[in-house]
N, C-alpha and C positions, 0 to 999 in steps of 0.2 A: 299443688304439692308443696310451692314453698311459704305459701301464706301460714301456715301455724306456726312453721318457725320466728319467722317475722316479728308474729304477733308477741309471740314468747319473748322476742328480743324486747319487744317495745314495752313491754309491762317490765321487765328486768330494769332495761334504761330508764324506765319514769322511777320504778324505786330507788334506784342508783342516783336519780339528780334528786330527791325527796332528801334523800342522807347528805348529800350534796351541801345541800341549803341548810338541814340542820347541827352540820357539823359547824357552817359562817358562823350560823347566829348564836351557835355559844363557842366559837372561840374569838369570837370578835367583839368587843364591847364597845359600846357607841360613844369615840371622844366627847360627843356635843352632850353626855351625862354627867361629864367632868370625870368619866372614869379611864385611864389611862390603859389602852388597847397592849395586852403581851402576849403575844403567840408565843407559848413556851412551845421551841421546835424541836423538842425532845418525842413533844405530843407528835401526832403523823396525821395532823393536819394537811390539806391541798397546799399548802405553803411550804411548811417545812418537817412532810416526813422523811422515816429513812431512806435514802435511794434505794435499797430493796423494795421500796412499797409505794415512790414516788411517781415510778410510772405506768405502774399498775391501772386497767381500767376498773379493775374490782377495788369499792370503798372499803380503805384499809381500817382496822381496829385500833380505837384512841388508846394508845396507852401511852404507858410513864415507864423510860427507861430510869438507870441510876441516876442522884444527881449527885452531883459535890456535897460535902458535908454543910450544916445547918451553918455553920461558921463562916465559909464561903461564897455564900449567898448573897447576891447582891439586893443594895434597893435599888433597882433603877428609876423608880420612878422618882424618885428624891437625888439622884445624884446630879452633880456639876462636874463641869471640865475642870481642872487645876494646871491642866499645862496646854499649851500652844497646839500642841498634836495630838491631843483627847482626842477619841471617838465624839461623833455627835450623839447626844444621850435623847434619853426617850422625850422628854419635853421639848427638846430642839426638833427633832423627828416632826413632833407633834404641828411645833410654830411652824415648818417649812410646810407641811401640809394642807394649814388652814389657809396660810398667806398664798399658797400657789393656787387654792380652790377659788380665791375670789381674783385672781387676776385675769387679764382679756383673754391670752392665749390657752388658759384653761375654761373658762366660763366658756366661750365661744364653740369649745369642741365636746363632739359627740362619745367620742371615746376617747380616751387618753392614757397612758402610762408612765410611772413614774420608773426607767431600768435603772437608776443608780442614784441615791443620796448620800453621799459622803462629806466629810469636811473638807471645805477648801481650804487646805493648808495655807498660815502664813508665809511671805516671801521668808527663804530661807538666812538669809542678811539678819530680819527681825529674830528668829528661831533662837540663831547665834548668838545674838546678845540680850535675850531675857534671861532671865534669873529669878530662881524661884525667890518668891512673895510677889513677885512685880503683876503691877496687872496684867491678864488677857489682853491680847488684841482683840477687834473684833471679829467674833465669831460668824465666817462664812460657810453658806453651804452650797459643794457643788453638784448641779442636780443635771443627769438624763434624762429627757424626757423626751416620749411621742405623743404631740397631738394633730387628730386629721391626718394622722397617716406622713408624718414629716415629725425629723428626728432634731431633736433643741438640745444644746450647751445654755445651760441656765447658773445665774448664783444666787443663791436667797441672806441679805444683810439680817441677821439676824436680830440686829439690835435697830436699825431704822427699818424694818419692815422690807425693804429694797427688793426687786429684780431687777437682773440685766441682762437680759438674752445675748449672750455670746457672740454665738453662730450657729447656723443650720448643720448637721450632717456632710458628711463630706462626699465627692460626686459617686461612689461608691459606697457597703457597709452600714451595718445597723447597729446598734448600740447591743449588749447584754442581755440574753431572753431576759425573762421576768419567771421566777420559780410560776407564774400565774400562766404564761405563754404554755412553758414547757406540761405541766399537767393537763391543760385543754389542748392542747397541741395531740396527746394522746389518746382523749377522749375522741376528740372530730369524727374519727372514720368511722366509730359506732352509729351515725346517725347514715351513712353513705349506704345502700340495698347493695351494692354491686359486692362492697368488702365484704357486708356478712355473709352472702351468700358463698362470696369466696371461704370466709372464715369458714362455714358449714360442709361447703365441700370436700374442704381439706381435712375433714371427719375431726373437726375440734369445735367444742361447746363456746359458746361464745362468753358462760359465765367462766371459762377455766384460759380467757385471754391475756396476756399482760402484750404493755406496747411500748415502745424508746418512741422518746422525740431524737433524731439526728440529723444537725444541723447539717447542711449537702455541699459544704464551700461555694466555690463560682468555677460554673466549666464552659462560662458564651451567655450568647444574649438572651437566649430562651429565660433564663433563670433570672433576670435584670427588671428593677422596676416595682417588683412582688416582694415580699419579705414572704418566702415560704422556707419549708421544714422536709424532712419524711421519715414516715413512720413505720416503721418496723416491730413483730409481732410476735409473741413466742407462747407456749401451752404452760400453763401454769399445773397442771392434771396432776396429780401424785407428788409432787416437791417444789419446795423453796426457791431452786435452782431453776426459774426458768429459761436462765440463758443457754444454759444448754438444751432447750427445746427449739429452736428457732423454724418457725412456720416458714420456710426456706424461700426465696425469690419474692415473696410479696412484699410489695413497696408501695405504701399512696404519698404520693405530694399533694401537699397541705398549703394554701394559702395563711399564714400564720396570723393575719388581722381578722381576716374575713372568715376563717375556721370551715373556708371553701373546699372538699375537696377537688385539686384538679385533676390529677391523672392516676387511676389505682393498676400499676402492674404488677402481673403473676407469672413468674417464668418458671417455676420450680416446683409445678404439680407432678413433677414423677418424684422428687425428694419426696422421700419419707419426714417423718416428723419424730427425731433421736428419742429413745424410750426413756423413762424417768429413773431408773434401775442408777442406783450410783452415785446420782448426781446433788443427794442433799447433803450440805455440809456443815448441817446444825449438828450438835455434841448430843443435842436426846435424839439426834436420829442416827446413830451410829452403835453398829452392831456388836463392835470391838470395842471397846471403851477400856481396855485395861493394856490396849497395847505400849501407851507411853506414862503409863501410870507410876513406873517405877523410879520417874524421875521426881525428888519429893519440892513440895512447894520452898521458894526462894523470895525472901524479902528484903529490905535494908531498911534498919532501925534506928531513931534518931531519936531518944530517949530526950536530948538538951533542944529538940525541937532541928529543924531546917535553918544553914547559915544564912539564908536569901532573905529578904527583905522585900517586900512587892509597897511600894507607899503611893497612897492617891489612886489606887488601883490599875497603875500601869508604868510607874516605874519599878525597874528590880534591881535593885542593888545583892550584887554576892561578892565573897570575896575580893579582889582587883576591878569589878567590872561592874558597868555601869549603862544603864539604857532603857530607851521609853518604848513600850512593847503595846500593841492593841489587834486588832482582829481587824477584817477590811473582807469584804463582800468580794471582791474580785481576786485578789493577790493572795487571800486567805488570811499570813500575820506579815506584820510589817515593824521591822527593827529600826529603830530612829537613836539617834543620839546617841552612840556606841562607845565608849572611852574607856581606856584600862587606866588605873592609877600606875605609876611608876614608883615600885617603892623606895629607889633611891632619893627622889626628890620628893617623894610626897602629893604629885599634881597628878589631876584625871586628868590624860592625855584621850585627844581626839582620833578618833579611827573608823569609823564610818557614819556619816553624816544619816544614810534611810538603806536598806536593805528590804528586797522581796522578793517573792515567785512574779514574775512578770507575764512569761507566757508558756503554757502547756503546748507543742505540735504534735499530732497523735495519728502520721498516716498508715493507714493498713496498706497491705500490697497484693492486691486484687483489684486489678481492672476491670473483670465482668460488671453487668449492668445492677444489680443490686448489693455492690461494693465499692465502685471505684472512687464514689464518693465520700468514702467512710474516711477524713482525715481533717480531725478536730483539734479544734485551739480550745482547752476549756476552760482557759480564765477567761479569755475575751467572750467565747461564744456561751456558755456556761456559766461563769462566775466563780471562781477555784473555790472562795469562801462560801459564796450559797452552799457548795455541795457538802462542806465542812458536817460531820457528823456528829452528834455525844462521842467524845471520848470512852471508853470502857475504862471504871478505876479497876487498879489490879491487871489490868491484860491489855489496856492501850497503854498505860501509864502506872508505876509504880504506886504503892500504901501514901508515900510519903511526899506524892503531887499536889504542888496546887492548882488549881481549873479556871479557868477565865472564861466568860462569858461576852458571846459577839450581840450586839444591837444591831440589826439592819433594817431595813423599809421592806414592806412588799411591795408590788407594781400601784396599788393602791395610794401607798403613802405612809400605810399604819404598820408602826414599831413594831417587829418583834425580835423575840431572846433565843440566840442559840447555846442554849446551855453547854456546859464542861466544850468548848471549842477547842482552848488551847490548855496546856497542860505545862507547868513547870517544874522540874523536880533538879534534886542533884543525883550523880550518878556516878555508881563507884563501879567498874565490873572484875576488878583485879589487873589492872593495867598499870605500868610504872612510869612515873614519871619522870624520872632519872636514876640513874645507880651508877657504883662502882664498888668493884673488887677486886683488891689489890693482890697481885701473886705471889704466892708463897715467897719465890725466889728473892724478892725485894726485901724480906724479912719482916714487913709490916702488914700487920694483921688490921687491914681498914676493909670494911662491908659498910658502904651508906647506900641507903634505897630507900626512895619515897614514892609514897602512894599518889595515883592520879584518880583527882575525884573533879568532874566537870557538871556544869549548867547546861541542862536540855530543854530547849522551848519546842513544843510537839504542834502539832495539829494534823488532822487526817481526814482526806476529802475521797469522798464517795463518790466520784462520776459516772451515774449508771451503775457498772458491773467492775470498774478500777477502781482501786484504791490504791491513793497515794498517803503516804507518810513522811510527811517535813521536818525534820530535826535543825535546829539554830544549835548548836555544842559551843559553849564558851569555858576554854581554856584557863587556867590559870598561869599558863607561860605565854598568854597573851593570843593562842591564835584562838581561831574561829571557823568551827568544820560546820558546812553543810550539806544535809544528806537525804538524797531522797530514797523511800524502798516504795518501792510495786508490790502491791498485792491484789485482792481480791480474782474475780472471777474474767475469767479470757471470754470476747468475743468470735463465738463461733459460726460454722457454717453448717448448714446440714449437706449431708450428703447423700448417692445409694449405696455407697462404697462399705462394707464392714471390717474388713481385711485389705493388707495394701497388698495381699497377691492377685485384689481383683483392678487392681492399678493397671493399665496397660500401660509397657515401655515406659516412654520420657515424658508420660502425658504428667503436665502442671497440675498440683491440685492445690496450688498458692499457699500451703503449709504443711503440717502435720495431721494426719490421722490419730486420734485421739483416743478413740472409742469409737465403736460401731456409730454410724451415719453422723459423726460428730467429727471436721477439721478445725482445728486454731493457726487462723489465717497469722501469718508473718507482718511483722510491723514497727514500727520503729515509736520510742518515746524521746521527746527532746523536752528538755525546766531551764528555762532560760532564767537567768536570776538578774537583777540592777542591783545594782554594788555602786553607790555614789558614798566612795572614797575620799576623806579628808585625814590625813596623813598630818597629823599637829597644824594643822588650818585647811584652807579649803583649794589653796595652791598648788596642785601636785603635778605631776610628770609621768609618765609612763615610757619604764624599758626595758628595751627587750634583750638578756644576757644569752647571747649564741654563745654555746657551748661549742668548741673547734676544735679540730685535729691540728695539732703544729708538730711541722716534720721537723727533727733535730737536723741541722747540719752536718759533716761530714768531720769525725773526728771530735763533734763537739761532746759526746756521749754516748757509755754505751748502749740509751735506749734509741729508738729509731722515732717515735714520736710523743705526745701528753697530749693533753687536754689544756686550755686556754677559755676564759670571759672574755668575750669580746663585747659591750656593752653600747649599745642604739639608742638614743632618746628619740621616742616618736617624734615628730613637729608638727604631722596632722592626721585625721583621721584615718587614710588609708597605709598609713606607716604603723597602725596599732591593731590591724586586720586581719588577726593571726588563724592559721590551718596550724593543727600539730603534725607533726611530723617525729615519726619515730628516729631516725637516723640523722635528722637533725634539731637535735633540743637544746631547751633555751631553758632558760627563770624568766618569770615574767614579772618582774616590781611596779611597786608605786610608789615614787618618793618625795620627800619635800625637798626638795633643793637647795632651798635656801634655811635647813636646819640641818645641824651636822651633832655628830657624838663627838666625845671628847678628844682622837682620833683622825675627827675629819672624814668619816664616810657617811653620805645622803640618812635620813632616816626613811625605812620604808616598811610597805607590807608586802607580801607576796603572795600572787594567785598560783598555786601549788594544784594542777589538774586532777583531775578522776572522771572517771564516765566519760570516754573519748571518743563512742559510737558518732560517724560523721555522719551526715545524709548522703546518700547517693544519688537523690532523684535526679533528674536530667532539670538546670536551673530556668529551663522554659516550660516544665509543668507546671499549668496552673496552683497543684495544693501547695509545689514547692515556692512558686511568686509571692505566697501569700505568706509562705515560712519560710521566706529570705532571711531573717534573722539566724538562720541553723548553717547557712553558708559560714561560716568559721565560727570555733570555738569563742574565739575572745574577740571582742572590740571593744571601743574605747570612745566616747562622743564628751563633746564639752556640755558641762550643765544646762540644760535646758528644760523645767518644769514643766514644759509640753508635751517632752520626751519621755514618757515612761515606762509606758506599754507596747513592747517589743514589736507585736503583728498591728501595730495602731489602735487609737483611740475605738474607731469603729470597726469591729472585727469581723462581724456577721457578713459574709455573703462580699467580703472585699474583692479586691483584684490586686490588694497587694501591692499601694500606691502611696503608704501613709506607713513604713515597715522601718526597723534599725537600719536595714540594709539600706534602705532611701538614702536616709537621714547620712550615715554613716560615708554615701559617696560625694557628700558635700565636702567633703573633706576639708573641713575648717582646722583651725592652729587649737593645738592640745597640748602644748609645752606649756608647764606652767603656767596650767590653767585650772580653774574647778573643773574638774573632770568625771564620769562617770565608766565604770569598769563593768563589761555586761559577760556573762560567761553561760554556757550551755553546756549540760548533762546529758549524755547523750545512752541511749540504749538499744540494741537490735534486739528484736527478742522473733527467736524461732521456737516456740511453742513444741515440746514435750509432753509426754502422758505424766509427770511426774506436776505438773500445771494440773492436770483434773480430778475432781471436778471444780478446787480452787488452787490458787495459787500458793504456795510457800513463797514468803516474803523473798524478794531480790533490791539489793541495796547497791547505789555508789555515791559518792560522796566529794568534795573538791575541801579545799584549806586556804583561808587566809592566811598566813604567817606570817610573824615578824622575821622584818630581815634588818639588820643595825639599826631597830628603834629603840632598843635597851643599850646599854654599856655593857650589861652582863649580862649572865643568866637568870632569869627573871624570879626563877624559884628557888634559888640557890638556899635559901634562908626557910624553905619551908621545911616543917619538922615533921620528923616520921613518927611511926604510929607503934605505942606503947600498949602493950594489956588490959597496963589498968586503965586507958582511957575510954574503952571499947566497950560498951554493955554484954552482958551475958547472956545469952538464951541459951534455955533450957528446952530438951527436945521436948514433944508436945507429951508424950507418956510417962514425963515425970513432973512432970508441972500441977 
């Protein structure tokens, strides 16, 4: 009886890899024809479709989303680096490819992957004192790679041919899926008799399946030795929205080399499987279409063109500010070179040396057996930037953006392009930058108010069924917001439950009822950001101003107490190891010491909090070991180029032995030193019906700001906004 289905799978599957293969061989073009290989990852190729389609076992449909305007368009394949901290461009891709194919440790193995090519940035010393026209250094590349099943720190001299194997792996952790891992990773259990029959029994077609690769952390030895994964399954039948179908309890672990499966469990054959009714959240699938209609379209118009500057295609110069921006496979975009001019003196001043997203920690809170694992790093284990999407122009990013494109490697080796990645634009929303108005009573009729218009650097990563959206905001009074929003689609559960009156008593059902046989489990999101701070050179301090209660004396006043700066200079790592505390706050600066205002006070910046959700896990759970960096808000480490990814180098499958928190209890001297400022966003989210079937964005945000690094007000001189400077539109019915 179950041989026809079988058979039915296996004729599905053979055409399924037939498309497979023909989708390779025309989006891949053979370097050794001298034609330069671009996976435009707009296409939904196995490399880089949308995450809606990327883990799908059904072969997705090639198309072409938006792209940037013709203008925008890059040549990659004719481009060169112009500064130190360039991306590596598609001809470098190329050389690191050919020169790794002929060396031993590649020739010698059977399989092999390439999870990270990036530039080896120059020492930051050199960074420092180049100047544009000056030659390049020489351009290095540093490469992850597996081969035989053992993980390599590799560098390729670009210019002498050169490798140097580093070092192996470290006694724990694997390097970065490969977008190549995670789509076969999905595929595997199709070939397994046990799952599809499970699939069939659970009264679901196996052509209407979609699957998540989810990375399972480290919980003991069982899972030690293996690079494996597990797969999880949901009904694609009637909507877009398969996540809210989830084939409930079935789990297979995956060997992730050997595409072995080991273990397929099913605990959740009495859940039902949540109906499709509701849950699409396309705009041509909506029945209502005129409910917010009445809101009319909103644009912002730059007739004299955009104040920005983007030169060499990754510096931007705007108003006072100043910085080298590019795309990065793991971190997503990475801010370098950071200086505001000071318009009294005239000099671009130094204010963050490199800036990024560091590490994603994403635990759910459900212990049962096919969740307790659910608690992901997705820069380390993911890749923040692989999951990076096309922008949408118009609805990710205003008319008047510009779009930058990422180059990355696949597991391969061979370049390709992810279009519109990141997005620059300037941004007005009716915010003020300062004002005053003087009262009547004074007899002086003064109204000044000036308009606040800032610099947004965007990019938006699709992990799976989350979307995150990254904002870099640069200020023209110098400071600098960054801000993360959550959107996309919640990870559910199914349930039997339809109504919570059939909840009995106190029983747990680890979140919210959502909809019928539909929970959105609770869970916590932590963006840990590296902030390596150079404050007018690269010598800075970190202090911590406790904010006090000081009781008056007796007779000294009639108040009974105030408020008092009490001010700490860290001296080592665990002096700058902060938990916030609502009842006892502080400012947290960074100063240069040895540069002073006219005055005599430190110049510095200030890390000004938002998104305060702490972790509470208990700090001997394994997910929490491994996201020890979420133990305090703020730390503080001295420069170390080793140091820069929060959960470590090698993320996968850690134990949480290579983390900030390590590093951090070294407790090395941090006075007036090159120092690094790492801060964490933190969020609870207990899931609401007002989340389904997608999410409305949720935003929080932290600030750099100047604190006595001007003399003055830094915009005191900016000029407010006249009539006639303003273009006209005309509404669209008289036009």
């Amino acid at each position: 009886m179950e041989s026809k289905p079988f058979f039915r799978f296996l004729f599905f599957f053979i055409a399924i890899a037939f498309l497979f293969l023909f989708a390779w061989t025309h989006l891949h073009y053979a370097p050794s024809r001298g034609v330069t290989t671009l996976l435009d990852c707009a296409s939904n190729s196995p490399w880089c479709t949308s995450s809606k389609n990327r883990f799908q076992s059904k072969q997705p449909t090639l198309t072409k989303p938006p792209r940037a305007s013709t203008s925008q368009r890059r040549h990659h394949e004719s481009a060169v680096p112009r500064h130190p901290l360039d991306p590596l461009t598609i001809q470098e891709f190329n050389k690191v490819r050919k020169i790794l194919s002929s060396h031993a440790l590649f020739k010698s193995s059977n399989n092999y992957a390439l999870h990270s090519v990036v530039l080896e940035e120059p020492n930051k010393d050199l960074v420092l004192k180049w100047k544009k026209g000056q030659p390049l250094f020489p351009r290095i590349a540093s490469v992850i790679a597996r081969a035989n099943g053992v993980s390599h720190v590799l560098t390729v001299n670009l210019e002498t041919d050169e490798v140097t194997v580093l070092n192996t792996a470290p006694p724990t952790g694997y390097p970065t899926m490969t977008i190549e891992d995670m789509t076969s990773a999905t595929w595997a259990p199709l070939s397994n008799a046990k799952f599809n029959r499970t699939i069939i029994e659970r009264g679901v077609n196996l052509k209407d399946v979609a699957c998540l690769p989810i990375s399972l952390g480290w919980f003991g030895k069982k899972e030690e030795n293996r690079r494996l994964i597990k797969v999880q399954c949901y009904s694609m039948e009637d909507t877009a929205n398969f996540y809210m179908r989830p084939i409930e309890g079935l789990t297979v672990l995956l060997d992730m080399d050997t595409k072995e499966v080991v273990e397929v469990s099913d605990t959740g054959r009495s859940i039902p499987i949540p109906k499709a009714t509701n849950t699409d959240y396309r705009f041509s699938e909506q029945k209502l279409q005129q409910d917010l209609n009445s809101i009319n379209p909103i644009s912002i118009e730059q007739p004299k063109g955009p104040s920005f500057v983007i030169e060499d295609e990754h510096l931007v110069k705007w108003a006072n500010w100043e910085f080298h921006l590019k795309p990065d496979p793991r971190a997503g975009v990475v801010v370098s070179r950071a200086k505001v001019r000071d318009l009294e003196s005239g000099v671009l001043r130094d204010v963050m040396y490199k800036g990024f997203t560091s590490e994603l920690f994403v635990p759910y809170m459900d212990p049962t057996d096919a969740w307790y694992f659910k608690t992901y790093m997705d820069a380390g284990e993911y890749g923040f930037g692989l999951q990076a999407m096309p922008l949408d122009p118009l609805n990710d990013c205003p008319r008047n953006a510009y779009y930058m494109e990422g180059v990355f490697a696949a597991g391969d080796g061979v370049p390709y392009v992810r279009s519109n990645m990141v997005c620059v634009f300037e941004r007005y929303t009716g915010d003020i930058g300062w004002r005053h108005a003087e009262s009547p009573i004074t007899g002086m009729e003064i109204k000044e108010v000036r308009p606040k218009v800032t610099l947004v650097v965007r990019m938006a990563a699709s992990v799976a069924n989350y979307d995150y959206i990254v904002d870099w905001e640069f200020q023209t009074d110098g400071l600098i917001r960054i801000k993360v929003g959550l959107s996309g689609i919640l990870m559910v559960k199914g349930t039997a439950y339809e109504n919570m009156n059939q909840v009995e008593g106190r029983e747990n059902i680890f979140g919210t009822l959502l909809s019928e046989n539909v929970i959105g489990v609770i869970h916590d999101h932590y963006i840990t950001f590296y902030l390596d701070m150079d404050i007018d050179g690269s010598d800075n301090s970190f202090v911590n101003v406790n904010i006090k209660r000081q009781e008056t004396s007796p007779g000294e006043s009639p108040r009974k107490s105030y408020l008092k700066a009490v001010r700490n200079v860290a001296k080592t790592e665990k002096d700058a190891q902060i938990q916030l505390k609502l009842y006892d706050p502080s400012e947290f600066h960074v100063i240069n010491p040895t540069k002073k205002t006219r005055v005599g006070n430190p110049v510095g910046y200030k890390v000004v909090p938002g998104g305060t959700a702490a972790s509470l896990l208990d700090h001997d759970d394994p997910p929490q070991k491994r996201g020890a960096f979420t133990n305090n808000q703020i730390w503080v480490t001295p420069y170390n180029r080793s140091e820069q990814w929060a959960g470590g180098l090698f993320v996968y499958q850690s134990h949480g032995e290579d983390t900030l928190d390590v590093w951090s209890e070294r407790d090395r001297p941090i006075e007036n030193k090159d120092i690094v400022v790492w801060y964490t966003l933190g969020f609870h989210h207990i899931p609401c019906q007002e989340d389904f079937p997608i999410m409305p964005t949720v935003s929080s945000s932290f600030d750099l700001k100047p604190v006595n690094f001007f003399e003055s007000n830094p915009i005191l001189r900016a000029p407010p906004y006249f009539e006639k400077d303003l273009p006209v539109c005309r509404p669209a019915a008289s036009a």
